[in-house]
C-alpha positions as CSV (number, residue, x, y, z in Angstrom):
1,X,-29.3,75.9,-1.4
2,X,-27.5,73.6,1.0
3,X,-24.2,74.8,2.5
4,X,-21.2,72.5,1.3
5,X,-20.7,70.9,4.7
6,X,-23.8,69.0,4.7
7,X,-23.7,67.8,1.3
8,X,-20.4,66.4,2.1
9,X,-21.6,64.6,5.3
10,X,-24.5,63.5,3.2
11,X,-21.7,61.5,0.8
12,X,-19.6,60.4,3.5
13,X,-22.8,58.6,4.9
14,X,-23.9,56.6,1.7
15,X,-20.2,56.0,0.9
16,X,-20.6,54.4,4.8
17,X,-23.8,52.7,3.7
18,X,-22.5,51.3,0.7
19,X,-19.0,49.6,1.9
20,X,-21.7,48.0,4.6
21,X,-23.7,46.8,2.2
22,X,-20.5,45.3,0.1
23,X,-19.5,43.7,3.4
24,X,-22.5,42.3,3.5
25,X,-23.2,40.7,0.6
26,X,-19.3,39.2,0.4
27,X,-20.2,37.8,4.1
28,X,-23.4,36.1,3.4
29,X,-21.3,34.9,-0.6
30,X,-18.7,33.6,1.9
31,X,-21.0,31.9,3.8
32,X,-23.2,30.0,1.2
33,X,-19.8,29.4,-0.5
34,X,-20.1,31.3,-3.2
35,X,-16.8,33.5,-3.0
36,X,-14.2,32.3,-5.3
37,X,-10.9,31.6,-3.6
38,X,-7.2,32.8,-4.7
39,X,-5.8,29.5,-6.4
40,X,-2.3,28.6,-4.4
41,X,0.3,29.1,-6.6
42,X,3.7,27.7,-5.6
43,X,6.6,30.7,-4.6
44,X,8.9,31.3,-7.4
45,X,12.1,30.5,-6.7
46,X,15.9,31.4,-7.9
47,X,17.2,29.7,-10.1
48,X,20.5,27.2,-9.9
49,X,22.3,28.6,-12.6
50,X,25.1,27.8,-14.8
51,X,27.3,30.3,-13.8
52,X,27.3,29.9,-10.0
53,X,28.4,26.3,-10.0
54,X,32.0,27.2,-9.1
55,X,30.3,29.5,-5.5
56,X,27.6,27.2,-5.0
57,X,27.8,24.4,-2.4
58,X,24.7,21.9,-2.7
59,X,23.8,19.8,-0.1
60,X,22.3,16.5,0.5
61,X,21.9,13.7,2.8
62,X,19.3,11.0,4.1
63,X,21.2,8.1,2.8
64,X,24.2,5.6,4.5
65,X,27.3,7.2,4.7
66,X,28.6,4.9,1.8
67,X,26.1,6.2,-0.5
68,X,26.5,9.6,0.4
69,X,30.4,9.8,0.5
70,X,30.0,7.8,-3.3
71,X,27.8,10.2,-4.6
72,X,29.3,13.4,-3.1
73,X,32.4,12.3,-5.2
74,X,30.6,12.0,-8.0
75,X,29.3,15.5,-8.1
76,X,32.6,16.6,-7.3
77,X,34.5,14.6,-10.2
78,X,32.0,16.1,-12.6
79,X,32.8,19.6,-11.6
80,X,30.1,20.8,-8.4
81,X,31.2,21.9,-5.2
82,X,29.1,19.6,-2.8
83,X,28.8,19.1,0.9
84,X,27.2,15.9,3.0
85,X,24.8,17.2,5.9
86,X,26.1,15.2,8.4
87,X,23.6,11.8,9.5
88,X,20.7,13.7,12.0
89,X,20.7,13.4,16.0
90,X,17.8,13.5,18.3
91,X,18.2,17.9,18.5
92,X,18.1,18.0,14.8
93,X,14.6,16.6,15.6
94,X,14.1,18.9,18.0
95,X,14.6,21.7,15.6
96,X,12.3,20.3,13.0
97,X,9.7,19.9,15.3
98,X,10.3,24.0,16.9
99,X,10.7,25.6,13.1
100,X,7.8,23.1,10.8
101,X,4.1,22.2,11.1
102,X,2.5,19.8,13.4
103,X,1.7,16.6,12.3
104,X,4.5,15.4,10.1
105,X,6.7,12.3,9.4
106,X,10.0,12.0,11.5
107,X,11.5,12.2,8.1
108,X,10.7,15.9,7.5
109,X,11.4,16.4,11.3
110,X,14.9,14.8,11.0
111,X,15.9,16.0,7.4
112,X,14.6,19.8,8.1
113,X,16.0,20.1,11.1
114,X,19.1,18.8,10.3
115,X,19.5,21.5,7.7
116,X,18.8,24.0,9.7
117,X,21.1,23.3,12.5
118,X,23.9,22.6,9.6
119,X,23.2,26.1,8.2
120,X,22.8,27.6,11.5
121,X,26.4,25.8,12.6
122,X,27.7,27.7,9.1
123,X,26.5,31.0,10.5
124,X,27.9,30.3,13.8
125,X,31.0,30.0,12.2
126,X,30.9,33.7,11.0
127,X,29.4,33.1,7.6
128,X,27.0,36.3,7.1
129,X,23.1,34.4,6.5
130,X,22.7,36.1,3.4
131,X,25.7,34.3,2.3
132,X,24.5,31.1,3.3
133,X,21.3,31.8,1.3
134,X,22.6,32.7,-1.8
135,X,25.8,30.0,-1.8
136,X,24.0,27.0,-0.7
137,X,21.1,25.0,-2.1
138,X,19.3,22.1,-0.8
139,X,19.3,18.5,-3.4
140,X,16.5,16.0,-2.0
141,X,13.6,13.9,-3.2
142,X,9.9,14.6,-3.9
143,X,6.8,13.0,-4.7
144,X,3.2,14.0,-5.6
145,X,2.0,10.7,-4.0
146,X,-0.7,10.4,-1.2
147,X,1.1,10.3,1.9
148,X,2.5,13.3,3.4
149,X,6.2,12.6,1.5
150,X,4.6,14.9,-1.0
151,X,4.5,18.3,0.7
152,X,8.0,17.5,2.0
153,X,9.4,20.3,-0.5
154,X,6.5,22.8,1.3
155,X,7.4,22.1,4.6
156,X,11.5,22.5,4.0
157,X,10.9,25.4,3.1
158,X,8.5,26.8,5.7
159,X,10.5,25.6,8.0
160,X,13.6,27.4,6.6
161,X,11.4,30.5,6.4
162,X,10.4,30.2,10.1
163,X,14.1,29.4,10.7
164,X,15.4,32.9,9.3
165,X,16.8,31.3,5.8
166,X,13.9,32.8,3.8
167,X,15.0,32.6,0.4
168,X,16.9,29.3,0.7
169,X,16.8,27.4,-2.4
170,X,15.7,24.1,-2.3
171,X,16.7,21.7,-5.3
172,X,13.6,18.6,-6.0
173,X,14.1,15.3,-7.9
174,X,10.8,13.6,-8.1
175,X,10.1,10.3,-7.5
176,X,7.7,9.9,-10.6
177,X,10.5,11.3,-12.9
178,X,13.3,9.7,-11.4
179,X,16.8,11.4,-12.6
180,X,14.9,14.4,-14.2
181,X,14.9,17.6,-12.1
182,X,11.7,18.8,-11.4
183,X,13.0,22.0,-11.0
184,X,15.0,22.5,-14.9
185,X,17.6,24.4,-13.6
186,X,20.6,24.5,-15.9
187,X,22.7,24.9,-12.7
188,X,22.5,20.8,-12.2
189,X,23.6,19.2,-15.8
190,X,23.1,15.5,-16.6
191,X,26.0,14.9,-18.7
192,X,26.9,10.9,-19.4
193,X,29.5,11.0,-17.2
194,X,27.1,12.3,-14.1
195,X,24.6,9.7,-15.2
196,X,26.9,6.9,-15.0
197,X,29.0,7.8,-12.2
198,X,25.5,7.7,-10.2
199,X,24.4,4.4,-11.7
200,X,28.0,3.8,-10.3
201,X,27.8,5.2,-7.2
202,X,24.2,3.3,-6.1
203,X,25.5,0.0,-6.8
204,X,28.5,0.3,-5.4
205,X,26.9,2.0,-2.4
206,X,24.5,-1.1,-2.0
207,X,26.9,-3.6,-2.3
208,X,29.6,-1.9,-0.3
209,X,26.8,-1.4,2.8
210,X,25.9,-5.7,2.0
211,X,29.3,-6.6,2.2
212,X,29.7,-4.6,5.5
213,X,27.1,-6.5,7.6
214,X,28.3,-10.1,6.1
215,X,31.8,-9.6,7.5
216,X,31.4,-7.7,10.8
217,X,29.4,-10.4,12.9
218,X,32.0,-13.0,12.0
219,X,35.1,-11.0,11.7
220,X,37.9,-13.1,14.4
221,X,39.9,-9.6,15.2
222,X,37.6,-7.1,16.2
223,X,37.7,-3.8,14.4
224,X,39.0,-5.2,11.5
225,X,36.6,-4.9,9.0
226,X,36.0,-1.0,9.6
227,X,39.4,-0.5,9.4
228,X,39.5,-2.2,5.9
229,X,36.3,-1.3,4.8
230,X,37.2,2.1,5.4
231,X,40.5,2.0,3.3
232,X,37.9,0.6,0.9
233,X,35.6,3.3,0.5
234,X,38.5,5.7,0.5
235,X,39.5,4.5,-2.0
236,X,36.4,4.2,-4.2
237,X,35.6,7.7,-3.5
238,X,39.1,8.7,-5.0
239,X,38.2,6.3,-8.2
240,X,34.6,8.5,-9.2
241,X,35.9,11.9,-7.7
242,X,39.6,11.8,-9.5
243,X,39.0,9.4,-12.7
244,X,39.7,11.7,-16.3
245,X,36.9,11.4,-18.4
246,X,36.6,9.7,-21.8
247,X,36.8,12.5,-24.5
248,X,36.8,11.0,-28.1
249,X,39.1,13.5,-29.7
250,X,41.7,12.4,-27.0
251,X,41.6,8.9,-27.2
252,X,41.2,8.4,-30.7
253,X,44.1,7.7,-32.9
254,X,45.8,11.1,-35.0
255,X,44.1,10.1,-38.3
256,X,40.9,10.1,-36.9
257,X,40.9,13.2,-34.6
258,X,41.0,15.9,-37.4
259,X,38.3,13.8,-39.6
260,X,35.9,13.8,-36.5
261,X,36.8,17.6,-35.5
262,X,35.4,18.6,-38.6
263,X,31.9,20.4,-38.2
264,X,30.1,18.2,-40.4
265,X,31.0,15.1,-38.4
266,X,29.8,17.1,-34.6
267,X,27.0,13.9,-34.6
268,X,29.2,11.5,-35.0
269,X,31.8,12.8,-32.5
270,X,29.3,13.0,-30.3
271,X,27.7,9.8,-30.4
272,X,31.3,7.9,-30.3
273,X,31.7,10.4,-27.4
274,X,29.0,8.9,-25.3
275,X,29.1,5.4,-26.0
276,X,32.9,5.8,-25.3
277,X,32.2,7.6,-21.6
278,X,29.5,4.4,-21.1
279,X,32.3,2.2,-21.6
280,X,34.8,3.8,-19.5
281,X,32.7,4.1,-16.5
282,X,31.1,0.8,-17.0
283,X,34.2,-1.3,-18.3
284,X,37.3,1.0,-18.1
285,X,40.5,-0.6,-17.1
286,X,40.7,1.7,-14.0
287,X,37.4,0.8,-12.6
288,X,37.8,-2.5,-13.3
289,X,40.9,-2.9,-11.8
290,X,40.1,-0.9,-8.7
291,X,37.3,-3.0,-7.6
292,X,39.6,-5.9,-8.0
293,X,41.5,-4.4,-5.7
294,X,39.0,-3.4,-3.0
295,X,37.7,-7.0,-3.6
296,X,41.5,-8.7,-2.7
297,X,41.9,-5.8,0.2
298,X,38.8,-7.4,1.8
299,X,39.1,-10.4,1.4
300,X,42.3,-10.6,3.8
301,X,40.0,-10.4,6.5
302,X,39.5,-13.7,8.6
303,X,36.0,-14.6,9.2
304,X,34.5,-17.6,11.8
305,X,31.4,-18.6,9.9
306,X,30.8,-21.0,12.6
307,X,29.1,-18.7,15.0
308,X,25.3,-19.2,14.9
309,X,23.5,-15.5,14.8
310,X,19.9,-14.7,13.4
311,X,19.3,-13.1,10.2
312,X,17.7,-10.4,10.2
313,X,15.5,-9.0,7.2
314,X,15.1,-5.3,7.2
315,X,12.1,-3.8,5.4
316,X,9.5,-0.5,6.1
317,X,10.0,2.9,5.0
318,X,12.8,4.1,2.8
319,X,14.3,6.6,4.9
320,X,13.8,4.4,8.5
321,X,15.7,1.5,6.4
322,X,18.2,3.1,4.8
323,X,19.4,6.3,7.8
324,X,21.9,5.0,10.0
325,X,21.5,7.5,13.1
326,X,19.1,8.3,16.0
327,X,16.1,8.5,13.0
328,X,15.6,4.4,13.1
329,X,17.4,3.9,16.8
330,X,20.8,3.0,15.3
331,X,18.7,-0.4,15.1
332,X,21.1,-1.6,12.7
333,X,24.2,-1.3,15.3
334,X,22.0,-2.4,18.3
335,X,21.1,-5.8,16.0
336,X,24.6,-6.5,15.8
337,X,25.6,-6.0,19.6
338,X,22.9,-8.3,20.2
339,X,24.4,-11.0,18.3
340,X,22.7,-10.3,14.7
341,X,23.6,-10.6,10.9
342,X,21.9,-7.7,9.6
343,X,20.6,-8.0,5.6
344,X,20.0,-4.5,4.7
345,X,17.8,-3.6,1.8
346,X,19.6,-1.9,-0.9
347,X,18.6,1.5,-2.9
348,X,18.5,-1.0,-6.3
349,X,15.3,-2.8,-5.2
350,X,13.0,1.0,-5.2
351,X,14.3,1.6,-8.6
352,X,13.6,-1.8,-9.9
353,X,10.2,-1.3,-8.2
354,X,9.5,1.4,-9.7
355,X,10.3,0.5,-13.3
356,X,8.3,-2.5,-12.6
357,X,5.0,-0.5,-11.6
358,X,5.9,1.4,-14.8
359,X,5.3,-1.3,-16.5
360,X,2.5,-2.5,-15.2
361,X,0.5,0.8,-14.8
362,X,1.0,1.3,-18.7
363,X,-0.8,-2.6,-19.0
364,X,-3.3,-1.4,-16.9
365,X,-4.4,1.9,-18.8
366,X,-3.5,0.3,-22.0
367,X,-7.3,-0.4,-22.5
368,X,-7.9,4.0,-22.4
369,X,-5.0,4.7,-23.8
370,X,-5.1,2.4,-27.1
371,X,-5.2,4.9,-30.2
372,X,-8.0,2.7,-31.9
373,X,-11.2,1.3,-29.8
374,X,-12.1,-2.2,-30.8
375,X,-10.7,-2.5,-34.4
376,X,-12.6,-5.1,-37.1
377,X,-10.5,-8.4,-37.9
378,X,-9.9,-7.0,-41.1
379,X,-8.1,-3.9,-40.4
380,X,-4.8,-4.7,-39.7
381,X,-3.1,-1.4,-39.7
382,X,-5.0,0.0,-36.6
383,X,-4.4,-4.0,-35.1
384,X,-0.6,-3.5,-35.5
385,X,-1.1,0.1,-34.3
386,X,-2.7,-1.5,-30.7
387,X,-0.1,-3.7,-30.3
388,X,3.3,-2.3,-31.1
389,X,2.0,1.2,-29.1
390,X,1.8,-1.1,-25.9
391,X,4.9,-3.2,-26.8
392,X,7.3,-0.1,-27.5
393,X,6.7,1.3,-24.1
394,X,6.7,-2.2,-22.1
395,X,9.9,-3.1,-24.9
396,X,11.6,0.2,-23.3
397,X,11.2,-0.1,-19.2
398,X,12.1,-4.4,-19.8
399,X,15.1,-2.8,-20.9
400,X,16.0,-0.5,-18.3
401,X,14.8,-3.3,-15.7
402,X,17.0,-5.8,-17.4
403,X,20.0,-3.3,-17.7
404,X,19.3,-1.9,-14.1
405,X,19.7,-5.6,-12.9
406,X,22.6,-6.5,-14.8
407,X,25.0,-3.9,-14.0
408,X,23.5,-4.5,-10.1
409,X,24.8,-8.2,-10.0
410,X,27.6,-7.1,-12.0
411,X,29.1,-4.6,-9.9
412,X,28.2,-7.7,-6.6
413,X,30.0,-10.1,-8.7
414,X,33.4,-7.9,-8.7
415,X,33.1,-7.2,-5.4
416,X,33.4,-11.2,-4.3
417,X,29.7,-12.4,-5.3
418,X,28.6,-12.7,-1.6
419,X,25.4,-10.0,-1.8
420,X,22.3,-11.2,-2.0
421,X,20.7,-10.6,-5.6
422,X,17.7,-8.7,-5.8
423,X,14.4,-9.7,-5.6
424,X,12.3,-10.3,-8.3
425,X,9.6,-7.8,-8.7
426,X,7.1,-10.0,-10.4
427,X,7.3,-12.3,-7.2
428,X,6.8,-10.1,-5.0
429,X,4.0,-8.4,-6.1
430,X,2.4,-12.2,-6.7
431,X,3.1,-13.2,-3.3
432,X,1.5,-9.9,-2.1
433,X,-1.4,-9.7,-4.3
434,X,-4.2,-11.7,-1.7
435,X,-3.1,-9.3,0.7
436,X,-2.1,-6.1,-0.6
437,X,-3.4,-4.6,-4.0
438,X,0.0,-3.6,-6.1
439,X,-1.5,-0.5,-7.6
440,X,-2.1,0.9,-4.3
441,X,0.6,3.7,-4.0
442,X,2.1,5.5,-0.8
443,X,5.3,4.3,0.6
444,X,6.4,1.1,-0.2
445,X,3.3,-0.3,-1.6
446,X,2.9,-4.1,-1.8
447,X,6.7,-4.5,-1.0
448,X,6.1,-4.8,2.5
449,X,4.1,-7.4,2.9
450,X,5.9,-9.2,-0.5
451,X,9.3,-9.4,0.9
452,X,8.0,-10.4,4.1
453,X,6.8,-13.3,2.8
454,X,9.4,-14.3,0.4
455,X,12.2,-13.8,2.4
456,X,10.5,-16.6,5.2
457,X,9.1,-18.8,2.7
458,X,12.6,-18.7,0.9
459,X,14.4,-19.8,4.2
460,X,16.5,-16.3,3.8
461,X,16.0,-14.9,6.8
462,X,15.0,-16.0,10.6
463,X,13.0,-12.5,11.3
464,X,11.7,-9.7,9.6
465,X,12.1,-6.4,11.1
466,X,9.8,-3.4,9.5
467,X,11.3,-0.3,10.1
468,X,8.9,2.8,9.6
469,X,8.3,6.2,10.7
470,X,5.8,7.2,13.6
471,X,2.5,7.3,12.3
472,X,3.2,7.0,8.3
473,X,0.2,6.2,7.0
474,X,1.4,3.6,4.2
475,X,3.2,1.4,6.4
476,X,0.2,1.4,8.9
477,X,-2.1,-0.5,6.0
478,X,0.6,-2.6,5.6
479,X,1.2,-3.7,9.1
480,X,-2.5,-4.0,9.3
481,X,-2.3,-6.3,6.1
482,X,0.7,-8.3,7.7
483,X,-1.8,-9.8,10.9
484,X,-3.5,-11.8,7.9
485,X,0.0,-12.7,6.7
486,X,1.2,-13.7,9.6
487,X,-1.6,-16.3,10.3
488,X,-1.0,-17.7,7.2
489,X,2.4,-18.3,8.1
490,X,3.1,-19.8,11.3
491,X,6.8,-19.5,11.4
492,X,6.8,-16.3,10.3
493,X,8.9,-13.9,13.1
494,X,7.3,-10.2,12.0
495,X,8.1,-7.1,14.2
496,X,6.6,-3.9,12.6
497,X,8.8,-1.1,14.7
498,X,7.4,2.9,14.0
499,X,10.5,4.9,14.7
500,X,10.5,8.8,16.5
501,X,12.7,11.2,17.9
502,X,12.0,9.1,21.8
503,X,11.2,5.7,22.9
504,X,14.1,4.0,21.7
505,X,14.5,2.0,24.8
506,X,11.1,0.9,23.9
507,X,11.8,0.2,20.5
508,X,15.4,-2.2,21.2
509,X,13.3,-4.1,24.0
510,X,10.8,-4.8,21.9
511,X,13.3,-5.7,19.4
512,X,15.2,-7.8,22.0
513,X,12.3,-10.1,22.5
514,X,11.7,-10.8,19.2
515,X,15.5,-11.6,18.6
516,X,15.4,-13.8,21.6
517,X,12.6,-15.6,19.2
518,X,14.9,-15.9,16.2
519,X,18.4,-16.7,18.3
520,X,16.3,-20.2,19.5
521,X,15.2,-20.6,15.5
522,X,19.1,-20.6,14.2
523,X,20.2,-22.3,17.0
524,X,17.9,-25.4,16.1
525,X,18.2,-24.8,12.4
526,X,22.1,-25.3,13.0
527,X,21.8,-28.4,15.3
528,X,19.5,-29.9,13.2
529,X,22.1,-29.3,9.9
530,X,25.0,-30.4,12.3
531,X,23.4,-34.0,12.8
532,X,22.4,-34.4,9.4
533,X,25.7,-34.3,8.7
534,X,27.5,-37.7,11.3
535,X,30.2,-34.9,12.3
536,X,31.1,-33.5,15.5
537,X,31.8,-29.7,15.6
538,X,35.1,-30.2,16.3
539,X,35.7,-31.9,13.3
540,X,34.1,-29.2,11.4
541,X,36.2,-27.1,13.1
542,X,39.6,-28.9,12.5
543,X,39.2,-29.1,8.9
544,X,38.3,-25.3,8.4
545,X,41.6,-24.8,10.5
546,X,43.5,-26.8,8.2
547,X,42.1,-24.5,4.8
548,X,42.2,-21.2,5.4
549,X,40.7,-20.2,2.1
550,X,37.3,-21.1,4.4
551,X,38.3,-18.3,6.6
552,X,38.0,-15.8,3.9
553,X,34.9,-13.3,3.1
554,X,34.6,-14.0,-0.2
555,X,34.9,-17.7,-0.1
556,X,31.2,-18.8,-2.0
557,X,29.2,-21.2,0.1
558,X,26.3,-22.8,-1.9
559,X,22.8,-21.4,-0.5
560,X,21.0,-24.8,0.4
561,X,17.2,-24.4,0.1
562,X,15.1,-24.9,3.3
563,X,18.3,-23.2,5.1
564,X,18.6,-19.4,6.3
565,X,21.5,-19.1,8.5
566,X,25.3,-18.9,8.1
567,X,27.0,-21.0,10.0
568,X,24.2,-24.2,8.9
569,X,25.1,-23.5,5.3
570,X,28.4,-23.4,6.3
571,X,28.7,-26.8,8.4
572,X,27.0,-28.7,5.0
573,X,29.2,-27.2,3.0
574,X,32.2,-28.2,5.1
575,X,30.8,-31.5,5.1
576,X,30.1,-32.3,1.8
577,X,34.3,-31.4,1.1
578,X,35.4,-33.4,4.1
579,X,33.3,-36.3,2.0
580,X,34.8,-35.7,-0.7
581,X,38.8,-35.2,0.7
582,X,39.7,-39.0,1.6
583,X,43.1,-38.1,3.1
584,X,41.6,-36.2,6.0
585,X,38.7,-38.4,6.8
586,X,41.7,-41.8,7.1
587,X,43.5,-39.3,9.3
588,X,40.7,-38.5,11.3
589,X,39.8,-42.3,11.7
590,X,43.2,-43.4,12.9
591,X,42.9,-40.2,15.5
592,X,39.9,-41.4,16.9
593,X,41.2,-45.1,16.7
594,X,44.6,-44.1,18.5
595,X,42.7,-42.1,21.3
596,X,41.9,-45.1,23.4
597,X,45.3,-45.9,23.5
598,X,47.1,-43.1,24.5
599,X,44.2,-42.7,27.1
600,X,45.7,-46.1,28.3
């Protein structure tokens, strides 16, 4: 009988033999491909809850500081403690690039490492990290679109992990979904009043930034319009941070409050409860009467609309056209110092983009999507059934556009009307169509190369400037794309710049030669105008001295077609009233008549 060690050894050695053979066979699975992979699932995270909205801080950033100092008021009028991340510099880069993965847009370098030196600066400040984990959350944008902007939320928060804020929350809105959170936290509530108080703040932030680089290059006291615009803002932050919102059962008269407070009538409080707060933030007496305000406050500032500068479109990226720091250059400050106008692209033309692929991505798949395939003539029912399933849906986004647009040039036309009004979609994607397919998504899709073309062909700009992250990958088809464009049009000035955390000499000299380009194109433009006219400058001059309402920013001078810059449309505008005002051109013909003699 064998002794017990040997048996033992004897088990040992075929338990050996048989976790080599196991090893084995998964080796030679692995490589034919056979061995079935763990699906990624995405970490669970905490939740934003209800009940920590009075501890939590959330933070956000990205935008121009008019946007962001709007919409940080609006989260703090409806109740949310809420922090800007201040704009990113050139070590918040640096960070990004240390704590994330190789290999991504300046964006994620920027916006990560900009939260992670913010958070680090908190814990600097003696706030434990723990602290910082569990009182602050993150609010940005996401995407599930082709380009890397959609593993932006992944690599926040690897980069957080690799930073020592493991755990730090991270709130997503997605692109796709627009005001929906993709996250459904009941932490972040979309009452009416948040809803409109953003609608609020994104037009007001648009036109506000417009109105900025209108007045600056022609402002006669330097410093005046930051002063004033600043007052401004101040005081449009107080108006969405401070204003009491509409509640029904306080406004409405005594008979009616104890009828509506009854149980039975909660609907119908509640509807007149919302369609009241629409009205209040859309048509109340204090907004109204606050942008008249801001409106009169600016318009006290003296412009010279006589000075000749290049406009200068900007398109590219959304976050290279839209940051104001060291993440596009500060191009928009270095355009100016050169002698510039500026026309910045407002937030209001993504959204109406992408409501209008909405639309016409629901066209597209209509023919799949149709609940009846190919009905006979005779059936009407399944006929009707075709057509009012596409109309309903195509009904609905017309009217969002259509409201979208209206409240837009609304809130531009209280403001003194001078903004440019937005673009139309349908034109652009036309004028892009034989060069860049409007279904193909990433980026900006076809609106690169669409408002490069109808901002030259519609004389409303002397350059286009494409500002766009190093080595994005939608804006590099469309500055391939824009080589045809630009050999169809000859007088087209196009300078695609792709912006990083270095080479920004580089990037303003380039810039600087272009400019040099568009300076020689106002400069004729405005000659030319001047002699169409028969007037000196002088003239001009003399009669704009002698009505100072010409002086003032929101003083409306016609757009003339065929005409981009400033100071032209201004000059034919002055000269079509001097034509008109007899009384100064007699006076100006006995000056010239009497100059001879008192030469004598």
């Amino acid at each position: 009988m064998p002794d017990q060690t040997s048996t033992q050894a004897v088990a040992e050695l075929e338990e050996e033999i048989a976790q080599r053979l196991q090893q084995e066979r998964t080796r030679l699975r692995r490589d034919a491909g056979l061995v079935q992979l763990k699906p990624f699932q995405r970490p669970v995270e905490r939740a934003f809850t209800a009940e920590e909205r009075d501890k939590v801080t959330i933070l956000f950033g990205g935008l121009t500081w008019k946007h962001e100092a709007l919409i940080r008021s609006v989260f703090q009028g409806c109740g949310y403690k809420c922090e800007i991340v201040p704009c990113p510099d050139v070590p918040a880069f640096q960070l990004g690039k240390e704590y994330g993965n190789n290999g991504q847009c300046n964006p994620t370098y920027f916006t990560v490492g900009n939260l992670v030196q913010y958070l680090q600066k908190l814990e600097a400040q003696g706030m434990p990290r723990q602290d910082i984990i569990s009182n602050y959350v993150f609010f940005t944008a996401g995407s599930c679109g082709p380009c890397r902007f959609g593993m932006y939320e992944a690599e926040y928060r690897f980069a957080l992990q690799n930073a020592g804020f493991d755990g730090f929350r991270v709130l997503l809105f997605q692109q796709q979904e627009g005001i929906k959170a993709a996250s459904g936290e009941p932490g972040l509530k979309f009452t009416v009043d948040f809803g409109m108080g953003m609608l609020n703040a994104l037009h007001l932030g648009d036109t506000m930034n417009e109105i900025a680089y209108q007045i600056r290059p022609y402002e006669v006291n330097r410093g005046e319009t930051n002063q004033v615009y600043s007052e401004c803002m101040d005081q449009l932050v107080h108006l969405l941070r401070d204003r009491k919102p509409f509640e029904i059962l306080e406004w409405a008269p005594s008979w009616a409050k104890d009828y509506l407070a009854r149980p039975e009538k909660k609907k119908l409080k509640n509807t007149l409860n919302t369609l009241g707060k629409i009205r209040e933030n859309l048509y109340g007496d204090v907004f109204v009467d606050t942008l008249e305000e801001v409106r009169d406050r600016l318009n006290h500032i003296e412009m010279d609309r006589l000075r000749v500068k290049p406009i200068v479109k900007i398109t590219g990226e959304f976050w290279a056209q839209t940051t104001e720091g060291d993440g596009n250059f500060h191009m928009f400050e270095f355009l100016e110092r050169e002698g510039a106008q500026v026309l910045v692209e407002p937030i209001a033309t993504w959204v109406a983009y992408l409501m209008y692929q909405a639309k016409a991505h629901a066209i597209a798949k209509w023919p799949v999507n149709r609940p009846h395939r190919d009905p006979k003539w005779h059936e009407f029912k399944k006929q009707f059934a075709n057509y009012i399933g596409l109309r309903k849906k195509l009904w609905g986004i017309g009217f969002g556009e259509r409201m979208w647009k209206f409240f837009y040039h609304r809130t531009a036309k209280k403001l003194g009307g001078i903004t440019h009004h937005l673009a139309p979609q349908t034109e652009l994607a036309e004028l892009a169509h034989p060069f860049y397919n409007q279904f193909a998504r990433g980026g900006e899709g076809h609106l690169e190369v669409g408002k490069n073309v109808y901002y030259t062909i519609h004389k409303l700009c002397h350059m286009v400037l494409a500002l766009k992250p190093f080595g994005c990958m939608p804006s590099s088809q469309s500055d391939g794309v824009q080589s045809a464009v630009i050999n169809k049009f000859k007088d087209m000035i196009f300078l695609p710049i792709e912006t990083s955390g270095e080479g920004e000499v580089n990037a303003h000299s380039r810039v600087q030669m272009a400019l040099g380009e568009a300076k020689v194109k106002a400069k004729t433009e405005f000659e030319q105008c001047l002699k169409s006219t028969g007037k000196s400058l002088a003239e001009i001059r003399e009669y704009v001295d002698e009505h100072p309402e010409l002086k003032r920013p929101f003083y409306h001078v016609p757009h003339r077609e065929g005409v981009a810059g400033t100071a032209a449309q201004f000059i034919l505008h002055v000269s079509d009233r001097i034509d008109k005002d007899r009384q100064f051109r007699k006076r100006s013909r006995v000056q010239v008549a009497e100059a001879p003699a008192m030469g004598d």
